[in-house]
N, C-alpha and C positions, 0 to 999 in steps of 0.2 A: 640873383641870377637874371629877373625879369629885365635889369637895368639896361640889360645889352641890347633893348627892343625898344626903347621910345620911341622912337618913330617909325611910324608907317613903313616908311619908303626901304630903311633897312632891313624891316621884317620881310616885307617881298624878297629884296633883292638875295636875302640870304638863303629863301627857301624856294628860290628858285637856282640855285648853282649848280646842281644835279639832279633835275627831274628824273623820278625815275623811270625805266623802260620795261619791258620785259626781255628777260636771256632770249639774246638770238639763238635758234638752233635749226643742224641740217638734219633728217635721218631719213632713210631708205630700208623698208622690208624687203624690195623687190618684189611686190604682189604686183605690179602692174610694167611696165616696160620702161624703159630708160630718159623717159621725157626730164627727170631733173641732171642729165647727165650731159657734159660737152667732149671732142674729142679733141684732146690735144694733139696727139701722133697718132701715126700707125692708120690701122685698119679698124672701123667698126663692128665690121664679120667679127672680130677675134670677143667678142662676149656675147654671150648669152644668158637669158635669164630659164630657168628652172626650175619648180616646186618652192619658188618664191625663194630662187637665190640665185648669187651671180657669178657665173663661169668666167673664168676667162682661159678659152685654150686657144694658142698658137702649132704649125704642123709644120713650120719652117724654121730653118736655121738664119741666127741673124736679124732679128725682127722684135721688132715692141711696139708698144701701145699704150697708150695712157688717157685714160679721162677725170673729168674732176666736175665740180658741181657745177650748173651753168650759175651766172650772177644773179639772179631772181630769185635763186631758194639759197644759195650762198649768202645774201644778204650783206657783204660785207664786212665780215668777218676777222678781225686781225688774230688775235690770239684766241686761241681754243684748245680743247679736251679732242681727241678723237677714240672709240671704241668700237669697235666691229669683233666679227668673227671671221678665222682667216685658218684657211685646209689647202696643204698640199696632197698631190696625189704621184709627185715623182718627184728626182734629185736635184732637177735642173734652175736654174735660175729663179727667184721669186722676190716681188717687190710691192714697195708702195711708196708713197712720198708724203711730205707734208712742203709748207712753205713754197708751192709753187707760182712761181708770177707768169713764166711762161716755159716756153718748152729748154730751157739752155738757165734758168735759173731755178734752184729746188734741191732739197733734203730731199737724199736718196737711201731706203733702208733695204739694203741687197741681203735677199739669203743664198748663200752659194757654200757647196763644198763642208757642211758643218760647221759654217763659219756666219757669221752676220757683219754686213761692212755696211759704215756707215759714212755719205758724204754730204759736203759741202758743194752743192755745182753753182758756179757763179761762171756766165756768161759761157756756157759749155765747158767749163775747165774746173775738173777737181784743185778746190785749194787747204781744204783738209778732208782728212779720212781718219776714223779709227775701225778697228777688228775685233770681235770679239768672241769666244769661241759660241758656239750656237747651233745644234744639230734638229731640224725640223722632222719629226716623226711624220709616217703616211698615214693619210688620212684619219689625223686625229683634228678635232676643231679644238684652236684655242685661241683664247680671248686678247685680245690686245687692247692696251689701252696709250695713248701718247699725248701729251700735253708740251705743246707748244708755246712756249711764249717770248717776248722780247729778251729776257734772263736767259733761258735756256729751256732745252730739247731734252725730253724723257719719256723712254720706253718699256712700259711693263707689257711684259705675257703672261698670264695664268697668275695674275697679284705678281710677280717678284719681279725686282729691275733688272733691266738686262744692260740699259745703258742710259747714259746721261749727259750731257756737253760737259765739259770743263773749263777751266777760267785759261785755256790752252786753244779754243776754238773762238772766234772770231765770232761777237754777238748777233745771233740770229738776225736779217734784216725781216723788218716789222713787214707783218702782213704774208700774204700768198696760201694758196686753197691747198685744202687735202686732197690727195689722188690715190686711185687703184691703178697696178700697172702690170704688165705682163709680159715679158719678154727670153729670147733665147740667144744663146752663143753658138758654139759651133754646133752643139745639141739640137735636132730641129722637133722638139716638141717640148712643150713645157704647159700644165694645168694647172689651175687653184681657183679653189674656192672662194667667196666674200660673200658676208652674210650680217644683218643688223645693225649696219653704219646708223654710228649717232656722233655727229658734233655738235658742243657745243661752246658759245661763247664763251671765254673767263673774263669776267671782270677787274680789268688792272686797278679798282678800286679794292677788291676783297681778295687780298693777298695773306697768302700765310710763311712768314718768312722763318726759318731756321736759323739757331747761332750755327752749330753744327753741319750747317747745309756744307755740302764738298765746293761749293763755287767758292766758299770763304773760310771754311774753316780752318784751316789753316794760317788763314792771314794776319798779322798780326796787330794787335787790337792797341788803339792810341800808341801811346809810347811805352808799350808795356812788356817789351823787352830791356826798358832801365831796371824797370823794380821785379821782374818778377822770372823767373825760367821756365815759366809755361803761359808765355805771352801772346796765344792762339785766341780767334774769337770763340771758338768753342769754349773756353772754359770763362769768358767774361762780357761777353756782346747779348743779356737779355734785355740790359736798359735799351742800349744801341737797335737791336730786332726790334721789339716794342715803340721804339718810334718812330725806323723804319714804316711800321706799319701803319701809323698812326697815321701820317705824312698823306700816306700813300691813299688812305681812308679818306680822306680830303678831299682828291682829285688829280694834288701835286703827282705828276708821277716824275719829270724830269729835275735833275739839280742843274744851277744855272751854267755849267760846264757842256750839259748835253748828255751825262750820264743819266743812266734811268736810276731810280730812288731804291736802293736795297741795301742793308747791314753793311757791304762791301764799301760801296761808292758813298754813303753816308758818314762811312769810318772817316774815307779819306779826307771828306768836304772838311766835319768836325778837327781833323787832324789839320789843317791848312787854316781854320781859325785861329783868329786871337782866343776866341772863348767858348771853341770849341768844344774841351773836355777841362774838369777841374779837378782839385784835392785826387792827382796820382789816379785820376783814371773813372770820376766820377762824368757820365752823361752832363752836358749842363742845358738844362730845359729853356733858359732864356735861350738858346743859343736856336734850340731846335723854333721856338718862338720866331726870331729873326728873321729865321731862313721864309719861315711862312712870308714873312711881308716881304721878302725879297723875289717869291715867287708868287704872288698875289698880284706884285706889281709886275713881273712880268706876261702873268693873264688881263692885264689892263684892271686888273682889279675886279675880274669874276670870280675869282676865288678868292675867301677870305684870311684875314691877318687871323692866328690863332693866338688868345693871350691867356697865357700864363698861371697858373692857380695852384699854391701846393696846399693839402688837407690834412688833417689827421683827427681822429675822435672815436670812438668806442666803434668797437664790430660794429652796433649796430646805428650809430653817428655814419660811419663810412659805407656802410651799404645803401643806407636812405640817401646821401648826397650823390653816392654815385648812379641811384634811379634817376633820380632829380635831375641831372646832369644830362643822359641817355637822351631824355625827351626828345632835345636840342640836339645832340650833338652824334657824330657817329661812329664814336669810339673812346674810355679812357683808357689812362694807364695806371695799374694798381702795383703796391708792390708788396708783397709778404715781407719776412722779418729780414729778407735776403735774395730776393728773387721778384725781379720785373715781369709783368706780362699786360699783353692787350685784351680789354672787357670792350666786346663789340657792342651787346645790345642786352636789355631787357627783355626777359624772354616770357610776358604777362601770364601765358596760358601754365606754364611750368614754375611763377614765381621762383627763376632762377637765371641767373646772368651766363652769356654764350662767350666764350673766352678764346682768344687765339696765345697759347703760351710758345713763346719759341727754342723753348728745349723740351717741355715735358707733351704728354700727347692729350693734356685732360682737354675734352672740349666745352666743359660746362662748370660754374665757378665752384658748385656744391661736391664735386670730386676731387676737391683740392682740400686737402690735411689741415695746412696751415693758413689762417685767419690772415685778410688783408689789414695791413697796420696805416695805410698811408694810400693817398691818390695823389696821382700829377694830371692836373684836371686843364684840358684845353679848350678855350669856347671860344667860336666862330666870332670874330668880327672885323671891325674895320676903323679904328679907334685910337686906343692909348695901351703902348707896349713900355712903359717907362716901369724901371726898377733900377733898387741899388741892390746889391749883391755882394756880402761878404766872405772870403773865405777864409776859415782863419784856422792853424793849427789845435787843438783841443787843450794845448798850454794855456791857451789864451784868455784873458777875459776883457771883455768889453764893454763901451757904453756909447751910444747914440742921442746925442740931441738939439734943440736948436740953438740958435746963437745966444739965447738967453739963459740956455740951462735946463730948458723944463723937455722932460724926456720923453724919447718917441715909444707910442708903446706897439702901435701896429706893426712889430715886427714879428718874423715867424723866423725860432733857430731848429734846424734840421738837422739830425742828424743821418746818413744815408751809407751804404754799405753793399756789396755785393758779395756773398759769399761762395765761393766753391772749393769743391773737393783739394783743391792744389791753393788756398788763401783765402784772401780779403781783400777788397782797398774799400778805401774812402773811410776807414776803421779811423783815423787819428786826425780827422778834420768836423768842425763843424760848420755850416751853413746858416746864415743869414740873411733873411728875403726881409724889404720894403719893399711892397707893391706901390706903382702910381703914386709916387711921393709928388707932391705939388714943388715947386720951383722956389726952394729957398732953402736957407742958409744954416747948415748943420757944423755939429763939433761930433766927431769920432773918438774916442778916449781906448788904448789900448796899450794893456800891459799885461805884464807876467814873472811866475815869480824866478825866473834866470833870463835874460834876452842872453840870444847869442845867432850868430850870423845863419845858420840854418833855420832856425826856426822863421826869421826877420822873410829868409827867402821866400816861403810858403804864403806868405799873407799878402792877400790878392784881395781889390775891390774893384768889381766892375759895377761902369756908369753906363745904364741904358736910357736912351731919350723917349720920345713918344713914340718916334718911329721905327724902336729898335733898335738904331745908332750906336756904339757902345763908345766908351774909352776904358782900358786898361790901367789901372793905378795898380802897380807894385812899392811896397813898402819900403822894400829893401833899396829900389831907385831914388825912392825920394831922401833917404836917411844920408846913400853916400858913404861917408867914409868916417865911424866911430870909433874912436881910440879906444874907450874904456866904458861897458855896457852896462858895466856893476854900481855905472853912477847915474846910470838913466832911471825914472824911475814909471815914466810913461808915456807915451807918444800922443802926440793931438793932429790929429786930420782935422784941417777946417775947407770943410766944400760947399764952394759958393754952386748948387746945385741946380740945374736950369734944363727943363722939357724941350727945349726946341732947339738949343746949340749945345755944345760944348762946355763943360761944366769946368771951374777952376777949383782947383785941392792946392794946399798949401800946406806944410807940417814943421810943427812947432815940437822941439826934445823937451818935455820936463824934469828937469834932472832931480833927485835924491838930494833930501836934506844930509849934513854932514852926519849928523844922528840916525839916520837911515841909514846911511853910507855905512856905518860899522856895524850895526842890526845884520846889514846883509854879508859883511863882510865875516862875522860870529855866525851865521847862517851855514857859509859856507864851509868853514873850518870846523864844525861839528860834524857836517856830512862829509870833508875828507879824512877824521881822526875813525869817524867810526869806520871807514874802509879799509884804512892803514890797519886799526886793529884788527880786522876780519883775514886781514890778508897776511899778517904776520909782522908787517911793517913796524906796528907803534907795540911796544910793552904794554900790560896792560895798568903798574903803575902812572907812565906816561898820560895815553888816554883818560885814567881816569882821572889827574891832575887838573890837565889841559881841557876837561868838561868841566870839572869844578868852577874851574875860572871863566871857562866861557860863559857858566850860570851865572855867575855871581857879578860878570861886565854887563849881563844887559840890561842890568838893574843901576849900573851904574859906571855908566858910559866915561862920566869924567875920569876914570882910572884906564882908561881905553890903553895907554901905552904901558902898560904891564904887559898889555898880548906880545909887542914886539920882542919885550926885554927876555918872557919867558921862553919864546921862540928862539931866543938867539941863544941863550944860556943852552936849552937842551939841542944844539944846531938842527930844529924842525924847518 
């Protein structure tokens, strides 16, 4: 692990990407007078402070008022938490805001009528609203809390949600201050309380992302309305969340579109890759690798290329590397026998790992049932993103080596899987990683014991360069057009394999000796008699003739044209 540090200059530069700060925050008891306050509208008369709380009553109709933090204790704030306490004392109109930039733009949370409406104002003009039903008790204090961010807008009172944006309102624009506000309609008086204001900053680093969440659940997860009828990311997006977050843990927060970094807009990046998602809906980790050096480079390269690491070794093999890892890094991804999640940090004083999972609610790894079997480990650098990458059906079997013959061993086969209540994927594929393979000249050897055009379709090899680059080899492009499969007996990929261009594959059939050629063809015909017989088809004189002979041909091939004669005799 130390390797990624020999020089000097890169260890500065990597540990100074995100210095850290301390959480900005505003808060207000009201024990002294209104000095961290500015007025946007209205009248200043209309507040008052009181046994260290803050009034706001108006006695006219038609009239409001608004203030919000001045910029010196504001700090600068983009996204944030806000909580206070909040008392009415009559029917009439009650408010507050968040997102304000100025007096004609800002998130309006109106209580009126038993009702709570909430809007969008952009340049003094509603352009979304929703309603929700909401009856404010008198003079009862209850707790609000609202969480703001570029994602989206949410409202708890008293713990429970009362509302939330939807992927139906138009993305919060970034930034503008919380406010208290106080206003009436044709009613000319209106009172409330506010009491305990505390914002505070959220870090678009430390994100805790849902499969589940309502912005996306529903959406549907790679192309997984081919294979499946519950193709939601609720029931498949923990790899996807998980990396989401990881990403995000980083710095990256935008994808190179201009979309901000979440389950949602990550689906879609991945879904618009060549090699985005693999084997029917597996995550592919080179891919989330990529994206790093694609957005690294577009920080001029202050933030780093993230490369690539898959692990596995006893519980306690996988806990010591994922400490190990922690030091450096500020976040992996682990996965149970069926389930993704993010391992934020080491947590020295509890000798226990702090975890963000995105469906379940453990927040620490010791409350988790099931043992992590596996890591996808990502470390910080600025280097060599080069990998070959096989995917190949579990028909399959393989071999790797150089032009001479002599075989690669530093390969790692994976096998990966996501389970849920409604299936599986990635169940019938397995994975083959070469890390940082150096620039030379390999033979692929792949075969099995039927080819047939589907399975041929499934076997994918992607070529990554230093810097990420990939090219796409598909099998089935290269093969074309095969008349007769039963005479192949294995395929040869020869890749002239190169880090800094574009790599050349070429594919060689090697076909079945003629002696093979009836082996498989006796192969066959024992697995269709014994069908015939289960299904009622063959007698079971017949059958058990027609096995006799097939015993007795593959000892002795030279008599091979008895098969045809008995086949024709009994019209099989």
């Amino acid at each position: 692990m130390k390797k990624y540090f020999l020089f000097l200059i890169s260890f500065v530069l990597l540990f100074n990407i995100a210095p850290a700060r301390a959480q900005r925050i505003f808060s207000d008891d009201f024990s002294g007078n209104l000095e961290k306050w500015q007025l946007v509208n209205g009248d200043i008369s209309y507040w008052q402070i009181s046994n260290q709380a803050l009034y706001a009553t108006i006695t006219q109709s038609r009239k409001l008022s608004t203030i919000v933090p001045k910029d010196e204790f504001w700090q600068g704030m983009d996204e944030y938490t806000v909580d206070f306490i909040f008392k009415v004392f009559d029917d009439t109109d009650k408010n507050f805001v968040v997102g304000m930039r100025d007096a004609a733009n800002f998130y309006d949370f109106h209580f009126y009528s038993n009702k709570l409406i909430v809007e969008d104002i952009r340049n003094g003009f509603s352009i979304h609203n929703a309603m929700v039903p909401f009856a404010l008790e008198l003079n009862r204090d209850y707790s609000v809390h609202i969480s703001y961010t570029k994602e989206k807008i949410e409202l708890l009172i008293d713990g429970e949600k009362v509302f939330n944006t939807t992927e139906n309102w138009a993305p919060p624009i970034y930034g503008g201050k919380f406010g208290l506000k106080i206003a009436t309609g044709g009613v000319a008086h209106s009172r409330a309380f506010f009491n305990q204001v505390e914002v505070k900053e959220i870090n678009s680093k430390d994100v805790l992302f849902k499969q589940d969440d309502p912005l996306w659940a529903m959406a549907i997860y790679d192309h997984a309305d081919i294979w499946t009828d519950h193709p939601e990311m609720s029931n498949w997006a923990c790899a996807l969340s998980s990396a989401a977050m990881l990403i995000r843990a980083y710095g990256y927060q935008f994808l190179p579109s201009g979309d901000e970094i979440n389950p949602l807009s990550l689906n879609r990046w991945l879904i618009e890759q060549g090699d985005g998602y693999i084997a029917e809906g597996l995550v592919n980790w080179l891919a989330i690798s990529r994206l790093s050096r694609i957005l690294s480079e577009q920080s001029a390269d202050v933030l780093p290329k993230l490369e690539f690491t898959y692990f596995n070794g006893s519980e306690e093999e996988n806990l010591n590397v994922l400490r190990e890892n922690l030091v450096e890094t500020t976040g992996q991804i682990a996965a149970s026998a069926n389930h993704f999640f993010l391992v934020k940090e080491y947590l020295e004083n509890l000798h226990d790992f702090s975890i963000k999972d995105p469906l379940y609610g453990q927040l620490l790894l010791s409350e988790k049932t099931e043992k992590i079997v596996s890591l996808r480990l990502f470390q910080p650098s600025f280097t060599d993103l080069s990998y070959l990458l096989l995917v190949l059906p579990k028909e399959f079997n393989f071999s790797l080596t150089t032009e001479n013959g002599d075989a690669i061993e530093d390969l790692q086969s994976v096998e990966e899987e996501i389970v849920g209540e409604l299936g599986t994927i990635g169940q019938d594929y397995k994975l083959i990683y070469y890390a940082k393979p150096e620039s030379v000249k390999l033979n692929l050897f792949l075969n099995t014991f039927n080819f047939n055009k589907e399975l041929l379709d499934k076997v994918k090899l992607f070529i990554y360069q230093n810097d990420g680059d990939f090219q796409l080899i598909s099998l089935s492009d290269l093969i074309g057009e095969v008349k007769n499969f039963d005479e192949v007996d294995q395929f040869l990929l020869k890749i002239d394999y190169s880090k800094e261009e574009e790599s050349i594959v070429n594919l060689e059939i090697i076909e079945k000796t003629v002696d093979e050629q009836k082996q498989n063809t006796l192969n066959q015909l024992a697995v269709q008699s014994n069908e015939d017989f289960e299904s009622g088809k063959l007698s079971f004189y017949l059958f058990y003739q027609l096995n006799l002979l097939i015993d007795s041909l593959r000892e002795h091939l030279d008599y091979f044209f008895l098969l045809q004669k008995f086949l024709d005799f009994h019209k099989l």
